[in-house]
C-alpha positions, 0 to 999 in steps of 0.5 A, spaced: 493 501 516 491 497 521 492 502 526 485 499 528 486 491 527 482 491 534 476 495 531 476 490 524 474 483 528 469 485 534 464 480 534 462 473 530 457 473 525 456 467 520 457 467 512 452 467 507 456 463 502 462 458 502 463 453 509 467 455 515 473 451 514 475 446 519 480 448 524 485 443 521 484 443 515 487 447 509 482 453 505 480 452 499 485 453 493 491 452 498 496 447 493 492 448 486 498 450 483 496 450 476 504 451 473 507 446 479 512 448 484 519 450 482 526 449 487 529 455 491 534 455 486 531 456 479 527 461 482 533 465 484 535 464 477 529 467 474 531 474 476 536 475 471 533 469 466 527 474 465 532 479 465 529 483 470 531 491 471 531 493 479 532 502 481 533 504 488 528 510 486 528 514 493 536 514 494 538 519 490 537 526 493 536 529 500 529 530 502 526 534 509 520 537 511 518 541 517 513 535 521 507 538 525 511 534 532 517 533 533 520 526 536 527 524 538 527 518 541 533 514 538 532 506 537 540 506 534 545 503 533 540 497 533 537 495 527 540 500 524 536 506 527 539 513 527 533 517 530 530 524 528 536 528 526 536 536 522 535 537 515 542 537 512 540 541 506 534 538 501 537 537 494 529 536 492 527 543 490 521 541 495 519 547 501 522 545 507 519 549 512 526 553 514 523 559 513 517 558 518 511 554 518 508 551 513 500 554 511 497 549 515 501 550 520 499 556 522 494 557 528 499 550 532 499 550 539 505 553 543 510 547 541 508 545 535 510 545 529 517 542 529 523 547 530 526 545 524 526 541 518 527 533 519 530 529 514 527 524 510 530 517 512 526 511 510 520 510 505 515 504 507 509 502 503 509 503 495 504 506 490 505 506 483 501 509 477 504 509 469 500 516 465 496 514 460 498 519 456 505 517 456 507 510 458 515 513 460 512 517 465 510 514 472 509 516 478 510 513 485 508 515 492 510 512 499 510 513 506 515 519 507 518 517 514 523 522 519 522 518 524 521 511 524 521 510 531 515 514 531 512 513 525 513 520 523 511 521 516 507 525 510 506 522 504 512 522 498 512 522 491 518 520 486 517 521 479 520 518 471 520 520 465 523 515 462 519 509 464 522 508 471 530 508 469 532 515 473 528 518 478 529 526 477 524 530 482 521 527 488 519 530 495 513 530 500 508 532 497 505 539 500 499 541 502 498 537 508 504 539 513 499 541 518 497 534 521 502 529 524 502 524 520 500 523 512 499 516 510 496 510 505 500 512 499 494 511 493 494 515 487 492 514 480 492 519 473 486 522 470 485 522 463 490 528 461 496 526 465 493 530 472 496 525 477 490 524 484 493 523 491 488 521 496 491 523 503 489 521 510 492 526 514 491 525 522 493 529 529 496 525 535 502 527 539 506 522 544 505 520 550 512 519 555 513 512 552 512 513 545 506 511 544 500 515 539 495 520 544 489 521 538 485 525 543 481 531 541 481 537 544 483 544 542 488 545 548 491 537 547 491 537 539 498 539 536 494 544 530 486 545 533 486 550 526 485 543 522 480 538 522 483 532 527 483 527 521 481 528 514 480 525 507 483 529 502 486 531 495 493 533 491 493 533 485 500 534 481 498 538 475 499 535 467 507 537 465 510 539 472 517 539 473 518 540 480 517 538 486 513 544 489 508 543 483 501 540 486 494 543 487 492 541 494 486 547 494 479 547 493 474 553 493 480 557 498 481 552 502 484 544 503 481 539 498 477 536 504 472 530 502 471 529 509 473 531 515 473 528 522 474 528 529 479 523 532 474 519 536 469 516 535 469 518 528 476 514 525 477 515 517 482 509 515 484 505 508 482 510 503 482 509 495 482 512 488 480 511 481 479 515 475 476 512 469 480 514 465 476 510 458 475 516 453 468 512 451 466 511 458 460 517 459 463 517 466 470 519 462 475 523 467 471 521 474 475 520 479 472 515 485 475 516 493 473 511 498 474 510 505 472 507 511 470 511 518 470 506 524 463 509 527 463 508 533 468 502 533 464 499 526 467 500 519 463 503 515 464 504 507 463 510 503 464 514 496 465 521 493 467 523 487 468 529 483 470 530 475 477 532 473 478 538 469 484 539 464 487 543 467 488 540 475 482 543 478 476 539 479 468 539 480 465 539 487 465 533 491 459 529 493 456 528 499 459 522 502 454 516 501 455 508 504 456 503 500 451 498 501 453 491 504 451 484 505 446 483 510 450 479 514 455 484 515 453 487 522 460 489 525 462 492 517 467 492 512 473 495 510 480 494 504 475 498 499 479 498 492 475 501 487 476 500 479 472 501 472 472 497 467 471 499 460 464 500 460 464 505 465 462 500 471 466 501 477 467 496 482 469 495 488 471 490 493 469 490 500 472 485 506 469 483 512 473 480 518 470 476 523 471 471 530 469 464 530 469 463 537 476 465 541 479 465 534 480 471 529 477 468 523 475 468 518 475 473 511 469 474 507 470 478 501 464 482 496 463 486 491 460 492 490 458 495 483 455 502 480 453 502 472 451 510 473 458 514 475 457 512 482 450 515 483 447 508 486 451 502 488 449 495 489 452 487 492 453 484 485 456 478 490 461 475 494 468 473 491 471 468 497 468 467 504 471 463 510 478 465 508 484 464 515 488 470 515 495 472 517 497 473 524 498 480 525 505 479 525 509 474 522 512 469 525 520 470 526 520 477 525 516 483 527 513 486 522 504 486 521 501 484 516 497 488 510 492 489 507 489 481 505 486 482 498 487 487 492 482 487 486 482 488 479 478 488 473 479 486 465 480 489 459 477 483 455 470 481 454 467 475 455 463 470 453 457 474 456 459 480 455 462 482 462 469 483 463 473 480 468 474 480 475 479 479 480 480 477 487 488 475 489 488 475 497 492 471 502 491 465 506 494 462 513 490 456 513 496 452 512 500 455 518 504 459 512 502 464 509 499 464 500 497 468 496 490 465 493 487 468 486 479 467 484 475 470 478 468 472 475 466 472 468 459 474 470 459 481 472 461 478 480 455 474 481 459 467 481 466 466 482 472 460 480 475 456 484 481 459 487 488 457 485 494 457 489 499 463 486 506 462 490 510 455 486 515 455 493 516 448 494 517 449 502 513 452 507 514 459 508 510 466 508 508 469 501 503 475 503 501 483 501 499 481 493 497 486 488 494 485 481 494 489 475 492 487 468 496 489 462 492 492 455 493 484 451 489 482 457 494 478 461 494 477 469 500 479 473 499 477 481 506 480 485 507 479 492 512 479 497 516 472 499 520 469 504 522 462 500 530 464 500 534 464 506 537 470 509 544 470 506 550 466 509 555 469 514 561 472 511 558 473 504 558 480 501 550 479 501 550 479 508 554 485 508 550 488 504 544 486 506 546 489 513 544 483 517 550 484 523 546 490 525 539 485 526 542 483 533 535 485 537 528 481 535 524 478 540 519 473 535 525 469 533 527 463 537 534 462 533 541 466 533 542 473 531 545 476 527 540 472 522 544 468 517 542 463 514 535 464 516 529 461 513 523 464 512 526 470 515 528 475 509 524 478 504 524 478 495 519 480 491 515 475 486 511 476 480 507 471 476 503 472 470 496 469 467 491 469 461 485 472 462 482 465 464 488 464 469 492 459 466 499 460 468 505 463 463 510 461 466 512 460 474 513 465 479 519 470 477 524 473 481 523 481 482 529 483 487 535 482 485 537 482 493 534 479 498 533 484 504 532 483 512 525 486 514 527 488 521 532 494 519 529 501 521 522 498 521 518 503 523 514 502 529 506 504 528 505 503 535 510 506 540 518 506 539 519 500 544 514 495 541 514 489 538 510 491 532 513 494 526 513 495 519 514 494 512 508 497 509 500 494 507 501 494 500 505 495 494 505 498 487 504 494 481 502 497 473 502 496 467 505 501 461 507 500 453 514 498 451 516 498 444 513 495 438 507 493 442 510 490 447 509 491 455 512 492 461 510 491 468 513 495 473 513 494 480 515 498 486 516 494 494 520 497 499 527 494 501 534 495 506 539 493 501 545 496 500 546 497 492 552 502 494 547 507 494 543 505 502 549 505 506 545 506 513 540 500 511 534 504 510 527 502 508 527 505 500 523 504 494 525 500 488 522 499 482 522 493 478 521 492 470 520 487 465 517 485 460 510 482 460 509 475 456 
């Protein structure tokens, strides 16, 4: 994500709706905080007060595959970083690619793939899905990473039978070792328990400073047998057991929606959802949209395809663009569709643009289609004139994400629409919040934002995810920077790895970063009635704060500045016992547990009940 942040901010256009902030002033919605601020320490408190659950999901096996490009650049010991280094023997049951190159790489040019099979070292970006067939069993996918340093990954799964308490089958997800890297981890279940991964494989190869060379050409592209990026599918196929069991063709040949050239074609940011209402007439369509940076401009597009019992799937469609705003010239992107109980699939569409020299500012609209996404119309425009985030935060060195996610309801109002919600982050105040708005009309109108983070100083809160539970309760988690790095001397520090952050060019104070404010990272939930009255304040989802900066990923080049934690990260609702629910969780983490001993970017899962 955000491999092309210049490309999303071009030009300057003036919003239809809504007022252009002052520079000075605060957005709209930043302070209304319905349920009140809380102190740092009750909110420490609330983790356990709730009785909170926490799973490191992705420490518990050896997993290695064969990358496409191999890259041995070692940013170690600092920050923890190791390098590239040889599987040491996958306990997985995935293939690794020992044995010769993977199907998709076969036809690579001289140098490629790999030699060997890399071990799999750290897991940025979270996904996370409950099978609607079964409440114990989910599935969560993440970037799958052999090189930090290099951004070198596929994408990865981990999978529970037993409502997220263990984890027993993990791996990469096969299917498209043949490019460089795999990414945007998103997935959803159909309406058989069939899991859809939505993948965005792309070629590149480094160029003497690390940096990534996307250049076209069959004697420069590391696989000229493969498109140089494409849109595609895997789907894991209902009561797989195994890490090898997932379905990545179509019609003999891989599951293509699209394909492009890496330049002047760029795809980025896809996303999936499946109407899995069994009274739906679109019931088990499966809708994947995605961005092409046309000529520098991002233009929105949807397919889709119905699933059969079996994993298989109909043909896809032709890809067609959604329609925009007529004051979005320099084009959209974060699509993140969902159907409601009607069949209606809606999607947000986000537009950046400059005012002035400044970045600024954020408009977000919606899409909708009644007929199964044959035809699309603007049903209207949820916030406008929104000031994001910096591209990296301050003190730390990791980028922002994705700036808004996007939910619908499942109980119907007053006038027969059900709801709509838009959560999305501001930076109006110089920190960062996170902002929550609705529409009870079908999208036409929209309520005025109220602020979700209750921290009573100022500090970044940022990337949130939405989710409504069957009873129709809202839950909004997000990451948050409330607590201070832990002290010097604790077993928190300890364990949390700080002595090894000893190298940050964004911070002005001492390193290691003891004690430092606005620094480390939690992970915060709060809950809302359908109308968005809050239940309760915000709770703590991570039993232990965690520093950003240890074996970050570097998406840009390994010597610079930018790093890495992920764009977004999982949240879903599954039944609990005796009609309860639970939320879970999934964000990433380089705390040591007892099971994370170099520090490692991991996935942890987080449940609890939902009020």
């Amino acid at each position: 994500m955000r491999r092309l942040i210049a490309l999303i901010v071009p030009t300057f256009v003036s919003l239809a709706t809504g007022t252009m902030p002052a520079t000075a002033g605060l957005d709209l919605g930043v302070g209304n905080i319905p349920q009140l601020t809380q102190s740092d320490a009750s909110y420490a408190a609330s983790f356990q007060a709730n009785h909170v659950a926490n799973t490191t999901a992705t420490t518990g096996q050896v997993s290695c595959y064969r990358p496409e490009v191999e890259f041995l650049v070692n940013n170690g010991p600092t920050d923890g970083y190791s390098g590239e280094s040889s599987c040491p023997g996958a306990t997985t049951g995935e293939a690794t690619g020992a044995g010769g190159p993977y199907p998709t790489q076969v036809g690579s040019n001289p140098g490629y793939p790999a030699p060997n099979p890399k071990l799999v070292k750290d897991h940025s970006e979270s996904d996370l899905r409950v099978d609607p067939t079964n409440p114990k069993h989910l599935i969560g996918s993440s970037k799958w990473i052999v090189s930090p340093e290099g951004y070198n990954h596929l994408l990865g799964f981990y999978e529970s039978f037993d409502g997220g308490k263990t984890w027993p089958v993990q791996g990469h997800i096969p299917g498209y070792e043949g490019w460089t890297d795999n990414t945007d981890p998103v997935g959803a279940f159909d309406g058989f328990g069939n899991f859809y991964e939505l993948n965005l494989p792309y070629q590149f190869f480094y160029r003497d400073n690390g940096s990534h060379n996307f250049t076209v050409g069959t004697s420069q592209e590391p696989n000229p047998a493969q498109p140089a990026e494409v849109i595609s599918m895997s789907v894991r196929p209902h009561g797989s057991t195994t890490a090898a069991q997932w379905i990545t063709t179509h019609n003999g040949h891989p599951d293509f929606i699209a394909t492009y050239d890496s330049v002047g074609n760029e795809p980025d940011k896809q996303w999936i959802a499946i109407d899995n209402n069994p009274k739906s007439p679109h019931y088990n369509r499966v809708y994947a949209m995605w961005v092409d940076f046309h000529n520098r401009v991002p233009v929105p597009y949807v397919s889709f395809a119905d699933a059969h019992a079996d994993g298989t799937h109909t043909d896809w469609s032709a890809p067609q663009k959604l329609p925009l705003t007529p004051d979005q010239p320099q084009g959209v992107t974060y699509l993140l569709p969902h159907v409601d109980p009607h069949g209606t699939v809606y999607t947000t569409l986000t537009n950046f643009s400059n005012f002035g020299s400044k970045v600024c500012c954020v408009t977000t609209f919606v899409d909708r289609s009644a007929d199964g996404g044959v035809t699309w119309s603007v049903a209207g425009t949820a916030v406008s004139g929104v000031t994001p985030p910096p591209l990296l935060y301050p003190n730390t060195t990791f980028r922002d994400g994705i700036e808004n996610t996007f939910a619908t309801g499942n109980q119907l109002d007053g006038q027969g629409f059900y709801p709509l919600y838009v959560a999305y982050e501001d930076f109006s105040a110089g920190v960062g919040n996170v902002l929550l708005t609705a529409s009870y009309d079908g999208g036409a109108t929209w309520s005025i934002p109220i602020q979700v983070n209750d921290n009573s100083s100022p500090v970044d809160e940022f990337q949130p995810n939405l989710a409504v539970a069957p009873n129709g309760t809202v839950s909004v988690n997000f990451y948050d920077r409330r607590l201070a790095c832990p002290a010097a001397g604790t077993a928190e520090a300890v364990n949390a790895g700080l002595a090894l952050d000893t190298v940050n060019p964004n911070y002005s104070g001492s390193l290691p970063p003891y004690g430092a404010a606005n620094y480390c990272v939690n992970a915060s939930i709060q809950f809302y009635d359908p109308m968005l009255n809050p239940k309760g304040q915000n709770i703590r989802l991570t039993a232990h704060t965690w520093d950003p900066q240890l074996n970050s990923p570097h998406p840009g080049q390994a010597t610079g500045a930018e790093t890495f934690i992920g764009d977004y990260f999982g949240n879903a609702v599954g039944a609990g016992a005796g009609g309860t629910f639970i939320d879970y969780s999934s964000f990433a983490s380089t705390y040591n547990d007892g099971s994370n001993p170099r520090n490692q970017q991991q996935q942890v899962v987080a449940t609890i009940a939902v009020p």
